[in-house]
C-alpha positions in Angstrom: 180.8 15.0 173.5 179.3 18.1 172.1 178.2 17.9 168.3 179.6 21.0 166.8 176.6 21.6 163.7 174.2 23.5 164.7 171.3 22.2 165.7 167.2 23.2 166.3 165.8 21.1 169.0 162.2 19.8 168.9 160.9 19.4 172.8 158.2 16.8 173.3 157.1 13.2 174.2 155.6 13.3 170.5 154.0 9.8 171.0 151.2 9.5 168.7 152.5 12.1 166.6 149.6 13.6 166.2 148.5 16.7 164.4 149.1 19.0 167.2 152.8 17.1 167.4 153.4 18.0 163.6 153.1 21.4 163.9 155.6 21.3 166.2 157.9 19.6 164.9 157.4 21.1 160.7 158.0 24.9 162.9 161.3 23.4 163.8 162.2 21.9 160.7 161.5 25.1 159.0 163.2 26.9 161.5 166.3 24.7 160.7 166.2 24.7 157.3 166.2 28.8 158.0 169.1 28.8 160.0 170.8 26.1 158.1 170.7 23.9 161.5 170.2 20.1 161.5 166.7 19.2 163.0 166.8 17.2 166.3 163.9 15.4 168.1 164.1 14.7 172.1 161.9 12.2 172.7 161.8 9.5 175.5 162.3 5.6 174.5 159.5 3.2 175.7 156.1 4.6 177.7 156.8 7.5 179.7 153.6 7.4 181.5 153.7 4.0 182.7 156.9 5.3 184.3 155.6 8.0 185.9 151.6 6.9 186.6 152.4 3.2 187.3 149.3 2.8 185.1 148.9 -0.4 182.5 149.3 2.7 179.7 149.8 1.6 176.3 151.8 3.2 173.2 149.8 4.4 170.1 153.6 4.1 168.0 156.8 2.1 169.0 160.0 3.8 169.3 161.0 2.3 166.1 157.6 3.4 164.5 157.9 7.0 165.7 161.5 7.3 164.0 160.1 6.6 160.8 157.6 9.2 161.1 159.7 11.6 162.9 162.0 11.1 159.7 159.0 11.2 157.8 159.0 15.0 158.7 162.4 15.8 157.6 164.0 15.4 161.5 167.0 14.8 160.9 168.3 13.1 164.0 166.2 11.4 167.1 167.1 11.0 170.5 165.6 8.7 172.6 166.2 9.2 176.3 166.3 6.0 178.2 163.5 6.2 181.6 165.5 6.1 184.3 164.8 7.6 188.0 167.8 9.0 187.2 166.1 11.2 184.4 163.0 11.6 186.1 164.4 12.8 189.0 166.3 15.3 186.8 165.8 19.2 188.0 165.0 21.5 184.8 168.2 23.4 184.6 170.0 20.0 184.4 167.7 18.9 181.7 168.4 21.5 179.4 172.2 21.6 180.6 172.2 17.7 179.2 170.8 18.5 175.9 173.4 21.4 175.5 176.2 19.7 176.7 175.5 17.1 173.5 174.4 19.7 170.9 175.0 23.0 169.7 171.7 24.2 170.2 170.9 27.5 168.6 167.3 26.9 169.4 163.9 24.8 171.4 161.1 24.4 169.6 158.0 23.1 171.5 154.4 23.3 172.5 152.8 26.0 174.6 151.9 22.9 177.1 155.4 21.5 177.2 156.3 20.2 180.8 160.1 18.6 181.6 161.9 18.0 184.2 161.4 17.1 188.1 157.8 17.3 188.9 156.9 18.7 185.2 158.3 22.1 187.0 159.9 23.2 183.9 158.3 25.3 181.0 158.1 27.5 178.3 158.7 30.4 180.9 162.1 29.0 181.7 162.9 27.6 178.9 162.6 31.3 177.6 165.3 32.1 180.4 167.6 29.6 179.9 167.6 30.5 176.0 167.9 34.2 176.6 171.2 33.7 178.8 172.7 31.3 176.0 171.5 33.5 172.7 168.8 30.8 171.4 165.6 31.1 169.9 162.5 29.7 171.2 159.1 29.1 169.3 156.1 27.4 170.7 153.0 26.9 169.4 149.6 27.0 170.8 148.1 23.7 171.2 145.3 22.1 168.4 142.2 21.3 169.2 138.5 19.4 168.3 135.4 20.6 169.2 136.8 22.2 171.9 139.1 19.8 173.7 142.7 19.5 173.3 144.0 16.8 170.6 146.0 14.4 172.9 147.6 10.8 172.4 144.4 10.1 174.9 142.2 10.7 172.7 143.3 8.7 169.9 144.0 6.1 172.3 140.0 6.2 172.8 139.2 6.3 169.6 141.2 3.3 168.4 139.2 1.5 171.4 136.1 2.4 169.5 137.1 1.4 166.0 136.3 4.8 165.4 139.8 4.9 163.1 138.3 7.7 161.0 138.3 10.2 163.6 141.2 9.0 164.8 143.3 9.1 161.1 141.9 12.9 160.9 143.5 13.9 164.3 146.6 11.5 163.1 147.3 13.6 160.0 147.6 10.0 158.1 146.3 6.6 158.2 147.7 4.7 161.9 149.8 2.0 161.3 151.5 -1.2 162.2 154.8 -1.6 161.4 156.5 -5.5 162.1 157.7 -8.3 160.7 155.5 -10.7 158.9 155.6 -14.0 160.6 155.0 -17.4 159.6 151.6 -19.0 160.8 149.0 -21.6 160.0 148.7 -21.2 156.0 144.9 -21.4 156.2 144.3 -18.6 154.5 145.9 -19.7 151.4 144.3 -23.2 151.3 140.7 -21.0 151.4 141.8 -18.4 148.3 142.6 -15.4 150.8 146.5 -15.5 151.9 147.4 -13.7 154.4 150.3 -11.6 156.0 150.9 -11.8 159.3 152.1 -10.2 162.4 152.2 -10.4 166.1 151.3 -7.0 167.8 154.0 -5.3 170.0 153.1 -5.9 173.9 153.2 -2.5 174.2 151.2 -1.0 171.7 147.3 0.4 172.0 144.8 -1.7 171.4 142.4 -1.6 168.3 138.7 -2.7 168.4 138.8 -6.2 167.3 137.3 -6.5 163.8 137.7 -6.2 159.8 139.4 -3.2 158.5 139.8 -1.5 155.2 143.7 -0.9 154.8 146.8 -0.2 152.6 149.9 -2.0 153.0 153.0 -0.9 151.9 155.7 -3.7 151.4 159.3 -4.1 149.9 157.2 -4.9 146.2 154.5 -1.6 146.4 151.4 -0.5 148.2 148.1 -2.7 148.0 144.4 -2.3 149.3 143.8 -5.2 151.9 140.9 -6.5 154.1 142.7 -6.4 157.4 141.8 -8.9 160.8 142.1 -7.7 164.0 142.1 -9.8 166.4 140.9 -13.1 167.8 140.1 -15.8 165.2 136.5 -17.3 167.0 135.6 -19.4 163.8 139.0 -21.1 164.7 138.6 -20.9 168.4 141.9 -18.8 168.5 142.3 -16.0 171.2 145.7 -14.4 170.7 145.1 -11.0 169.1 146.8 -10.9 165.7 147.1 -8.8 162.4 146.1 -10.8 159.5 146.1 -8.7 155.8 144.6 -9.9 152.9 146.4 -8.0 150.5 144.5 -7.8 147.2 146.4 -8.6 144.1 149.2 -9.8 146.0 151.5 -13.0 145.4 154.6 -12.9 146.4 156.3 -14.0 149.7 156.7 -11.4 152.4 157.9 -13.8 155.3 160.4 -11.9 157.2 159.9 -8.5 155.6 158.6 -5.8 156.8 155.5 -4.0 155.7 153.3 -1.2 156.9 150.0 -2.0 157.0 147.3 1.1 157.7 144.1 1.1 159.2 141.5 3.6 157.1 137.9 2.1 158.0 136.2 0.0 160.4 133.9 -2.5 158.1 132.5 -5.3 160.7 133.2 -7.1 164.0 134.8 -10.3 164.2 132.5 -13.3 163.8 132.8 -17.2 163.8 131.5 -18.7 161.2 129.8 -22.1 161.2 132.2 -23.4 158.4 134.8 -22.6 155.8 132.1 -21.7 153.4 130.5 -18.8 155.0 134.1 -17.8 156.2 135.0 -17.5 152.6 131.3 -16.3 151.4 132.4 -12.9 153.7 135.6 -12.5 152.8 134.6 -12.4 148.8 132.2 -9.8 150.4 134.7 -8.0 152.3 137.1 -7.8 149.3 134.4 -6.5 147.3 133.5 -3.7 149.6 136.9 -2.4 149.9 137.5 -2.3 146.3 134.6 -0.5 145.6 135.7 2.0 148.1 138.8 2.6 146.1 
């Protein structure tokens, strides 16, 4: 059923959301807001390229993290497109004939790089066609770069590998993020003097280094600085790769809610301690270093 507002349609996989994906998508938000069109992003749901690669790929942002920073941007409406050989097999005039045949597009807004439909066959070229027989606009944008190379969701992939989560924040536009449930676990961090909030990391999603982070987490009750653990717990011979925040100045109960906890420096690796001493002798450390880095 065709949706009769007018509507601006971001093009693009958009899965890290990177800087280079901003642009994009704040030309078509301002190109909305000109032609007092609603914003629309056209995304796919779940991990494209481990569709179309049969690779083990990984996710930097879950759908459901990606629309909040879509909506972040002022996009007004997302739509995920389930993968489906269906879809993939999809021919380029078909693609666009989908999208039109649900909104009334008045224009595409996309990356000079875009690729869509069978065998990536489609681009900017046609999409120019297609538009000019319909009377829509098209604007793309030249792709971002660093020192050189283009800024891709593979490259912030590799640099969360490294712990390097500096770099990748500045290629991010913001601080990368987790964004789940806080579950109920063991409690020992509140019989040592350094609760905890924890959550499980989706299957999907791109691993981190392991190690100890300086954060921000944003919860139902404010935003607080927190040592974060990444990881495996050695000094308690646990393996399973979790999230644990120490959120400083924080005492109320967050089981079940959800916070947002952001990664802004890499401070050590992961160690086992001998005993519950030392454990606590480096976390009194590891608070103090994160509050004198404001």
């Amino acid at each position: 059923m065709l949706d009769k507002k007018k509507t601006i349609i971001a093009l693009g996989y958009f899965d890290s959301v990177h800087i280079g994906h901003q642009e994009v998508i704040k030309s078509a938000k301002a190109l909305a807001d000109f032609h007092n069109a609603t914003l629309t992003v056209v995304s796919f749901r779940g991990n494209l390229k481990s569709h179309t690669s049969n690779s083990n790929d990984k996710v930097v942002y879950t759908d459901f993290e990606r629309e909040i920073l879509y909506k972040n941007l002022g996009v007004d409406d997302v739509k995920f497109l389930k993968i489906t050989p269906k879809l993939l097999s999809m021919k380029k005039l078909a693609f666009l004939n989908m999208i039109n045949k649900r909104y009334n597009v008045i224009g595409y807004v996309c990356g000079e790089d875009y690729r869509f439909g069978k065998d990536r066959c489609g681009d900017v070229d046609y999409i120019k066609q297609y538009a000019k027989k319909h009377s829509q606009i098209v604007r793309f944008l030249k792709v971002v770069e660093t020192d050189g190379e283009k800024i891709s969701t593979s490259m912030i992939k590799r640099l969360l590998e490294q712990g390097n989560i500096e770099k990748a924040n500045q290629l991010l536009g913001k601080n990368y993020s987790v964004t789940e449930k806080v579950i109920k676990d063991r409690g020992v961090g509140k019989t040592i003097g350094f609760p905890t909030a924890n959550v499980l990391i989706d299957g999907e999603k791109q691993k981190l280094k392991s190690g100890v982070y300086k954060g921000n987490v944003k919860t139902p009750f404010g935003e607080y600085k927190a040592v974060i653990n990444y990881g495996p717990r050695p000094t308690f011979n646990l393996e399973e790769v979790i999230l644990e925040a120490h959120l400083i100045g924080f005492d109320k109960n967050l089981y079940g809610k959800t916070i947002t906890v952001e990664f802004e420096k890499f401070l050590r690796d992961v160690c086992k301690f001998n005993d519950l001493d030392s454990l606590k002798k480096q976390l009194r450390k590891d608070v103090m270093e994160v509050k004198k880095n404001g």
